[in-house]
N, C-alpha and C positions, 0 to 999 in steps of 0.2 A: 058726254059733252065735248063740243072742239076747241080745242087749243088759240088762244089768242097769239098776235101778230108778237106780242114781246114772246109768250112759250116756243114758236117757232125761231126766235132769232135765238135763245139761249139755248136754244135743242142746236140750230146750225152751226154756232162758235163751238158749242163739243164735238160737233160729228166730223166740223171742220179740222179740229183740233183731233182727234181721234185718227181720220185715215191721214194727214199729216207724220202721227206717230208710228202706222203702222208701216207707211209709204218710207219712212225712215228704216225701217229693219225688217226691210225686204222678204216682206209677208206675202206669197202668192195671192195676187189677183183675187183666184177664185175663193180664200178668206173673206177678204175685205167685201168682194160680192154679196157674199153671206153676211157678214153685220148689217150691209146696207139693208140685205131683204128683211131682218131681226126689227133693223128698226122704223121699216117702215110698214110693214106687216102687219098693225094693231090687231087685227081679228084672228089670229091666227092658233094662237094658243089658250086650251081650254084652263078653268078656273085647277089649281093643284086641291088635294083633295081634303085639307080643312076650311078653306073656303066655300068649297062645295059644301062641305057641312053645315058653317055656320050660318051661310050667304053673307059675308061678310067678306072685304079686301081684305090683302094681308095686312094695309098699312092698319089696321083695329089692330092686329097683336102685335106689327113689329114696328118701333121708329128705324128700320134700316134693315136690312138684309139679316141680320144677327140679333139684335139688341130688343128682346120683350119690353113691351108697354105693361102697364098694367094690366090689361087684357088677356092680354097672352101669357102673364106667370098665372090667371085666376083659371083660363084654360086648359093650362098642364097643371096645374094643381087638384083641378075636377077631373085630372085623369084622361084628357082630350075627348072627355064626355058632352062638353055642352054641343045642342042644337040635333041636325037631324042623323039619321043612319044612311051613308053613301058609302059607293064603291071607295075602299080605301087608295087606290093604288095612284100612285106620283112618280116622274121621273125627274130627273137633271143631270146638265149636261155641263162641264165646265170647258171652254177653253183658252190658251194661255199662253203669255209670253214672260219672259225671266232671263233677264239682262242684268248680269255681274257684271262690277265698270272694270275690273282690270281681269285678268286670267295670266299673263308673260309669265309668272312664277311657275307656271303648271308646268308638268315634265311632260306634258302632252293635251293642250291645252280644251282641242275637241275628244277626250277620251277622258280628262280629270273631271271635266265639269260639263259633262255631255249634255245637247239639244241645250245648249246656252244660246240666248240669242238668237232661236227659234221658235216659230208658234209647233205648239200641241195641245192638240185633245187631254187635255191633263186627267178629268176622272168623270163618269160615268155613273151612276147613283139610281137606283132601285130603293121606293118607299114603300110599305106599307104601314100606313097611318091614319089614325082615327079613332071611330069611335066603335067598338066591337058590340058591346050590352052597354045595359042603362048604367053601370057602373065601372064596365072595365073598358078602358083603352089602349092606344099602344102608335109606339111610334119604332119601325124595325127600318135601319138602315140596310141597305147590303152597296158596297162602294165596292168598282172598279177604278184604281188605282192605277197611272200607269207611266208611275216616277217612281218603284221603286226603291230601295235601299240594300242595292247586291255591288260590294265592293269589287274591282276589277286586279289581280296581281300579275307583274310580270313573269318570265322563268327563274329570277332570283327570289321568289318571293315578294318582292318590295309593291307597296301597293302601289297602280298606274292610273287608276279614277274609277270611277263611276256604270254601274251597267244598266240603261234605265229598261225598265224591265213592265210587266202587269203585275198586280197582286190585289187579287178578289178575296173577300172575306165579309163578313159583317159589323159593320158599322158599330160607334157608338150608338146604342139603340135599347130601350125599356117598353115593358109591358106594365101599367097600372091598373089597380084595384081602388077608386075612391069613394069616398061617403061623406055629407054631411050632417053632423048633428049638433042636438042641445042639450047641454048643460046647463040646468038652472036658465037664464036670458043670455048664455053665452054660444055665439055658434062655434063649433071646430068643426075645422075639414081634414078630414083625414084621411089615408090610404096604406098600401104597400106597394114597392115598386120592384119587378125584378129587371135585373140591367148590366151591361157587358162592361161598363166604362164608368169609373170614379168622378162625380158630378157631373153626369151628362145628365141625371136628375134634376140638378138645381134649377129653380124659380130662374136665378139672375142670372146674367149675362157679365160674371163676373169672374167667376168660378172658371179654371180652364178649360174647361173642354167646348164650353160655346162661350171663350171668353172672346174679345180681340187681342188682334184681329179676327173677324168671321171667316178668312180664306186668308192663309199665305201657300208662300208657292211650295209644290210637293218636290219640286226639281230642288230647292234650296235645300229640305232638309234630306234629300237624298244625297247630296255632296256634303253632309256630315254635322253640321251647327246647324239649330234651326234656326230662325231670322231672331229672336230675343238673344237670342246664345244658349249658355247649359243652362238645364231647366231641371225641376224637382221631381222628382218619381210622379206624383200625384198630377204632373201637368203635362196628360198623356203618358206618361210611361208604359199603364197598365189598360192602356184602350184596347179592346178586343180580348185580350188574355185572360177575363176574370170574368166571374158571376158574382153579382151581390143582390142579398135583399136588405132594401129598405123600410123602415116603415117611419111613418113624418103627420105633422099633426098642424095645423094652421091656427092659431087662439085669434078670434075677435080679428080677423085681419090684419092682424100686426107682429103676432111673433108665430118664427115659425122652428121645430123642433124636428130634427130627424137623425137616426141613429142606422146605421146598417155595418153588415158584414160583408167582404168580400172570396170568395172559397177560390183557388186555383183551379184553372181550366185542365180536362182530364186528356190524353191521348186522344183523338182519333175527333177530337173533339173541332174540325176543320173549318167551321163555320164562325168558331171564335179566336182563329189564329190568321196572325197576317202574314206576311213573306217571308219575316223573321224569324221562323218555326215555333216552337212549341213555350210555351210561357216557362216565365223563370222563375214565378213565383211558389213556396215551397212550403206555404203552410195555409189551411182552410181557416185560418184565425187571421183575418187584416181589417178591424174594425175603420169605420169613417161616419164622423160625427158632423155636425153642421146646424148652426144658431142663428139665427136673424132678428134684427126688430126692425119694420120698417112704416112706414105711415105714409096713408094716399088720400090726398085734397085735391080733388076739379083734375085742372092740366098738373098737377105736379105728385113725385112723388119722392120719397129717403130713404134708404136705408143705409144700415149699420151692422156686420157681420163678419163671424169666424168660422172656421171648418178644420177641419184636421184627419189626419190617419195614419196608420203603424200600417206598414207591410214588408213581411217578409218574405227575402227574394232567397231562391236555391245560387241563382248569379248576379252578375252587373250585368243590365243589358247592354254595356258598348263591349263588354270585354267577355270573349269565347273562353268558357273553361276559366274564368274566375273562383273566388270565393264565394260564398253566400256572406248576405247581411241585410242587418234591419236598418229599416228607411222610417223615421217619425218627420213629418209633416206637419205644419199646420201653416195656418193661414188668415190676415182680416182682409176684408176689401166694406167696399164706399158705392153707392150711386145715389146720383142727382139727376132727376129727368124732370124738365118742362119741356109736355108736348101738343103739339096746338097741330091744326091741320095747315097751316101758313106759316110760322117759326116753330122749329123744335131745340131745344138745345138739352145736352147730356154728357156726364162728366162721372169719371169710373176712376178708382183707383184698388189694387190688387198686391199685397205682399207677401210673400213666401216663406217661410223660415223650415229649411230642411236641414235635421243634424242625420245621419248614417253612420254605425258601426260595423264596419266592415267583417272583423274576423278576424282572430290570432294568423291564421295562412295567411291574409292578404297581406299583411305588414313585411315589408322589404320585399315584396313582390311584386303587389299589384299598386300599390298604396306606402307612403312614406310612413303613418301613423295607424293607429288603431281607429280615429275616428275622423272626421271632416265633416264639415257645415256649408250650407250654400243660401244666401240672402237674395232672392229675385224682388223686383218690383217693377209694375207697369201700370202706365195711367195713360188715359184720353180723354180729348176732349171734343163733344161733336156738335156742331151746325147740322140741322135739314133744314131746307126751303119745299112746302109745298108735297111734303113726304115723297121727293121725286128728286132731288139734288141736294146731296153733302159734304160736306167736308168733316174730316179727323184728323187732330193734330196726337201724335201719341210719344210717352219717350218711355226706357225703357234700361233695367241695370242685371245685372247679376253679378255677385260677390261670393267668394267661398277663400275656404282652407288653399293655402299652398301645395300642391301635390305633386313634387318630379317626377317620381314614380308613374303617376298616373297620366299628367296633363301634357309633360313635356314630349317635342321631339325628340328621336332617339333611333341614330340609323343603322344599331345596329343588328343585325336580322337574325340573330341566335334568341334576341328578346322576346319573346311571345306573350308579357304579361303585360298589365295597362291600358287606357286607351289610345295611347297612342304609340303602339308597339308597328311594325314594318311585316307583320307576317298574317294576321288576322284583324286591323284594326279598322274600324268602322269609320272612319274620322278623316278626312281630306284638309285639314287644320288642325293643328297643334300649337302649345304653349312654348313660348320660349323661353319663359321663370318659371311655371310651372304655376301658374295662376289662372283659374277661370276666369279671370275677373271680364265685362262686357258691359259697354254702355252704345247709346246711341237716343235718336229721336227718328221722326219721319210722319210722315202726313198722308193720306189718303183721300183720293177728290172718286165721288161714285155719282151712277145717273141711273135712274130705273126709267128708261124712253116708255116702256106700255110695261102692266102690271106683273108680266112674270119673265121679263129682261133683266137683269142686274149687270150693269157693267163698271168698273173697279179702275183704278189707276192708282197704284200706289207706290212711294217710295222712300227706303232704310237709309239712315245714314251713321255710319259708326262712327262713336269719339276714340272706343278702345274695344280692342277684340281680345280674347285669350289672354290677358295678363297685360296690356298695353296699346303703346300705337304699334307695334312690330309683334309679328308672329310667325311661323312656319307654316309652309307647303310643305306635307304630310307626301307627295309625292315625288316632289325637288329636292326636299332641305334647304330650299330657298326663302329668303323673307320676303313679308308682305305684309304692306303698311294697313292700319285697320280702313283707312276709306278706300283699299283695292276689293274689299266685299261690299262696299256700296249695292245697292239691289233697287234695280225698276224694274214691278211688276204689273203686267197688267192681263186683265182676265173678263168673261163675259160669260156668265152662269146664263140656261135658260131652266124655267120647271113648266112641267105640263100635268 
């Protein structure tokens, strides 16, 4: 169908509004060329490969780039088995801009927080997904990364930024086994899933790993904080590093049960490690649990749910040659979707509670105490018009233990323990109380121009970074107020 006189004006205020943005930070030409042909090219890109299966658009299983409908938790739940047998293979493409509002504190501003203020091909993505047998499927990532996280040091030691670098590995990515049966007039659906990454299983779109954001920038968390701030083992820590099975069970469509284990990844094992080398995890016992009740009428649907998991790690992954220590997680989160083909609205909320025992060694070493906690919480709120333009309003906190030891700056370069030591440390920002503490809000405005475009514009705004409004440059020892990490990001996925 073609697009009406108003679809065309609200398409040309964003495309308008768009090479505006781009035309502002001095995007070669031959970019902006390239969106224009993206967006005016409708025929161009063939259907990605569950589409193909179902014959059905994506807008049936996602309200948004990230966010399942009911549809699409019933089709990972049957194991990405409903509909026909098709070639599984899909690609995507991201590319990206990532604009810090301040950098002056940098001890070298295009070297601390490198391709800032530049477009890049950000990452590159290999799928195979679908539907294998009548009962087993499988969704296998493989990402081509290529932001990196390889710290750069001067000849004193002291770190001087950022080296943005490639790093190929495989994805958050699961292989399922489903069935459904009867009990007495009751249906369960049920399966087992084997899988690289700690709820990259889950139904929701709440859970970290496909939580929101659906995309923040890789160049952020490659200059050391990711865009929330610190974050909980379980929220990514252990992407790619691990193998687990699960097995999960659906009651009557409303509650859902799954229990798995997760085993440490072995040597040589190169397909489940990213650029970071070899996992840190140091025991085949890291169970992970997860509960749901949720209820679906017409357009709408609820739920209500918690998750959790014990893992134990041989290190810390900011800190080279740390202690070992056990990480307990858990977790509840919230959704609310009413979705219509013309208004959709959708409302999440996510919180974390992580206590870690570090280790008798790490105490006056790495860590002021034997133990420390960390309270994260995020919520959004979203508008679609037309499964084709939305907006998300999102805000966002983390709170933990005090930690000098650990969180603060610290220039002096005999140090090598903590994360924010001068000789090994992963972090281009440091505390100045020794507080993780991190709040902020920020909103996200997106357009899908024809059905497998996504293009993004989004933007962070910090109340308080690392312990306050003032924190350290991990490369200066210079301060830096929390809205000098302000962050506009914008980016334009394509899938084929």
């Amino acid at each position: 169908m073609g697009r009406g006189k108003s679809g065309f004006r609200i398409s040309g205020i964003f495309l308008g509004s768009l090479m505006f943005y781009l035309s502002l930070n001095k995007i070669p030409k031959g970019m902006i060329l390239f969106f224009l042909f993206l967006f005016f090219n409708t025929y161009s890109y063939a259907l990605p490969s569950f589409s193909r299966q179902t014959d059905q658009p994506c807008s049936t299983c996602h309200l948004n780039f990230g966010e399942l409908t009911y549809e699409g938790r019933k089709f990972k739940l049957m194991g990405y088995t409903m509909g026909k047998q098709v070639f599984p293979l899909s690609v995507m493409a991201t590319a990206s801009v990532t604009k810090i509002n301040d950098t002056s504190s940098s001890l070298a501003p295009s070297i601390t927080l490198a391709k800032n203020d530049q477009p890049i091909f950000e990452e590159a993505n290999l799928f195979v997904a679908g539907k294998f047998t009548d009962n087993v499927g499988g969704y296998l990532k493989w990402t081509a990364n290529l932001a990196n996280t390889n710290p750069i040091y001067g000849s004193s030691g002291v770190q001087t930024g950022t080296k943005v670098g490639q790093d190929t590995y495989l994805d958050a990515s699961e292989i399922r086994f489903s069935k459904e049966s009867l009990i007495g007039a009751e249906k369960i659906n049920w399966g087992v899933s084997v899988n690289n990454s700690p709820t990259v299983q889950d139904l929701w779109s709440t859970t970290p790993i496909y939580g929101f954001p659906y995309r923040n920038s890789s160049l952020q968390n490659a200059w050391g904080i990711g865009q929330f701030g610190p974050s909980s083992l379980i929220d990514g820590g252990l992407d790619s590093q691990v193998v687990g099975l699960s097995v999960y069970a659906m009651f009557d469509d409303s509650i859902y049960l799954e229990l798995s284990n997760y085993f440490k990844g072995r040597p040589g094992w190169a397909t489940l490690s990213t650029q970071s080398g070899a996992t840190p995890v140091r025991s085949d016992n890291n169970p992970y649990w997860r509960l749901v009740w949720s209820k679906n009428e017409g357009e709408n649907s609820f739920m209500i749910g918690s998750f959790g998991m014990t893992s134990h790690l041989l290190r810390d992954p900011l800190v080279s040659g740390s202690a070992s220590g056990t990480y307990f997680d858990y977790g509840f989160d919230t959704q609310l979707q009413h979705i219509t083909n013309t208004h959709s609205f959708s409302a999440q909320a996510t919180v974390i509670y992580e206590d870690v025992n570090w280790g008798s060694r790490s105490v006056g070493r790495s860590h002021d105490s034997l133990n420390s906690n960390l309270v994260t919480l995020r919520s959004k709120l979203t508008y679609d018009y037309l499964r084709k333009y939305g907006l998300s309003i999102f805000e966002f906190s983390s709170r933990g233990t005090v930690d000098n030891l650990y969180w603060s700056f610290n220039p002096d370069q005999n140090v090598v323990t903590g994360a924010c030591n001068q000789n090994n440390s992963l972090l281009t920002y440091c505390s100045s109380n020794g507080s993780p503490n991190t709040s902020g809000a920020g909103f996200e405005v997106y357009y899908d121009p024809i059905p497998y475009v996504h293009m993004v514009f989004q933007q962070t705004y910090y109340q308080t970074f690392l312990g306050g409004n003032a924190f350290v440059d991990n490369t200066s020892g210079l301060p830096r107020s929390a809205s000098d990490n302000n962050l506009s990001y914008f980016y334009v996925t394509l899938l084929y």
